[in-house]
N, C-alpha and C positions, 0 to 999 in steps of 0.2 A: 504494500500500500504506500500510500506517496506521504510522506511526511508532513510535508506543506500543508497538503488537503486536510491532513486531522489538527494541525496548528490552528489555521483557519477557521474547523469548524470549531474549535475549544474557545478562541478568540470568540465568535459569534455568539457561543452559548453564553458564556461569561456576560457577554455584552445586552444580553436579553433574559439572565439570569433563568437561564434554562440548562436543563442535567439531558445530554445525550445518550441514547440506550444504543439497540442494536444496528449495526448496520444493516439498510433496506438493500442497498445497492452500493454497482463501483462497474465501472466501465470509462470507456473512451473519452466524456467530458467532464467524469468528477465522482465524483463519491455522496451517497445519500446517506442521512442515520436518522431513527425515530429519536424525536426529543420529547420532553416534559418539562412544564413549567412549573414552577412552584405551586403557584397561587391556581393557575387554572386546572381545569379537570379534561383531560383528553393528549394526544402525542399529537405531535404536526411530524412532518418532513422539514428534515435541511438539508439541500442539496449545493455542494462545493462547488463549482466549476473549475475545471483546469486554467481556460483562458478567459478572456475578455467576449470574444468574439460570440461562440455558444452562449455565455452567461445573456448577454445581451439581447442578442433573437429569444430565448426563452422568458426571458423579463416584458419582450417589448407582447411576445404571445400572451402570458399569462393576463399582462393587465388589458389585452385585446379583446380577452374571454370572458374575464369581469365587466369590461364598460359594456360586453355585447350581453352581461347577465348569461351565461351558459354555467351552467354547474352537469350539466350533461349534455351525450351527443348520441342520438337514435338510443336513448336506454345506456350509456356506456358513462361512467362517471367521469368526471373531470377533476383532479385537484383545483382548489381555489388557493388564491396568492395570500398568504397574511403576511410577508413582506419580503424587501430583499436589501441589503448590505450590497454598495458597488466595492467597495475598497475590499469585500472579503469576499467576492465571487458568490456570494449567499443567497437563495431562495431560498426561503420557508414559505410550506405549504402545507393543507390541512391535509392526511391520509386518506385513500380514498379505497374501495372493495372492489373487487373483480363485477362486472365488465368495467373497465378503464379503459380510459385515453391514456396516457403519459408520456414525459420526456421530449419537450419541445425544445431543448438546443439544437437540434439542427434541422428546426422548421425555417419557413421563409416567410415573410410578410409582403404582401400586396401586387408580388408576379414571381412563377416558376421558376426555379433555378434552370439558367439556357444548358441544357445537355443535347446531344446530339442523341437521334432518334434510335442508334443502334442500343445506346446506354440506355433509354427509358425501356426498351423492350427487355435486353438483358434483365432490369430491374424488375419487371413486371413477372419475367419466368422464374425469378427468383422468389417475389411474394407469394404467386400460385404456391411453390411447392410448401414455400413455411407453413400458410395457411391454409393450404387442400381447399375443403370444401367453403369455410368459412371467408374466403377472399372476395364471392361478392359483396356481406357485408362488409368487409373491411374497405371496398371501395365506396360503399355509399358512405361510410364514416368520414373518408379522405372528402368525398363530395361535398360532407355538411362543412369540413375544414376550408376548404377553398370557397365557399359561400360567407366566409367571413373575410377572406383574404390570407388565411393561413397554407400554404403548402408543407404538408408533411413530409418528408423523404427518409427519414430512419426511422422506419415501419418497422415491427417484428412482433413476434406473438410477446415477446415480455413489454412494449408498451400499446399495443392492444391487446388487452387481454380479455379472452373469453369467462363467463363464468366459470 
């Protein structure tokens, strides 16, 4: 695990005087851990970012999802934002149950990332096989995404998840 990322996230909890428990997650743009607050009743998410870039598309998603009032998408839950820390790459957000959305660092906001047409197919035989049967809804999910302006593109059964 990356060191940085759990200084960070200790930084953050200190800072919002919250006690970190398990980690949720750890991939490509950062590491998540269930936290508790003192005083409140309930764990949110905090999720580290590695860089700027991610942290940033995900923040500009999240608070997209809130002004558009979505807390779900065709039945599929959505974490909501309860805040984020720029100096610490910090999202916090409330935990959500299976069916999920999640993990929007490497969405796009307001036009498709330009790929050439060979990649968007590659990509698409690639979702069929993660998803089999369940890939047309996962298309309609991506549909309702791009109906706000969001493009999803790191699709996988661990950030849509089925019941």
């Amino acid at each position: 695990m990356d060191d940085i990322l759990i200084q960070r996230a200790n930084a953050y909890a200190s800072r919002f005087q919250l006690q970190l428990a398990e980690r949720l997650g750890f991939g490509i743009h950062g590491i998540i851990f269930a936290a508790q607050g003192k005083s409140e009743t309930g764990k949110t998410a905090v999720k580290i970012h590695r860089a700027n870039e991610p942290y940033r598309r995900e923040v500009a998603v999240y608070q997209r999802l809130c002004e558009a009032g979505v807390r779900r998408i065709l039945g599929f839950h959505v974490p909501t934002l309860v805040r984020n820390e720029d100096d610490l790459l910090a999202i916090e957000m409330d935990i959500v149950t299976r069916p999920f959305v999640l993990d929007f660092a490497g969405a796009y906001l307001d036009c498709p990332p330009q790929f050439p047409d060979e990649k968007w197919d590659e990509w698409e035989v690639e979702k069929i096989e993660q998803f089999e049967n369940r890939w047309p809804k996962v298309k309609e999910i991506l549909a309702a995404l791009e109906d706000l302006d969001i493009f999803m593109v790191d699709v996988s059964p661990s950030n849509i998840a089925f019941e």
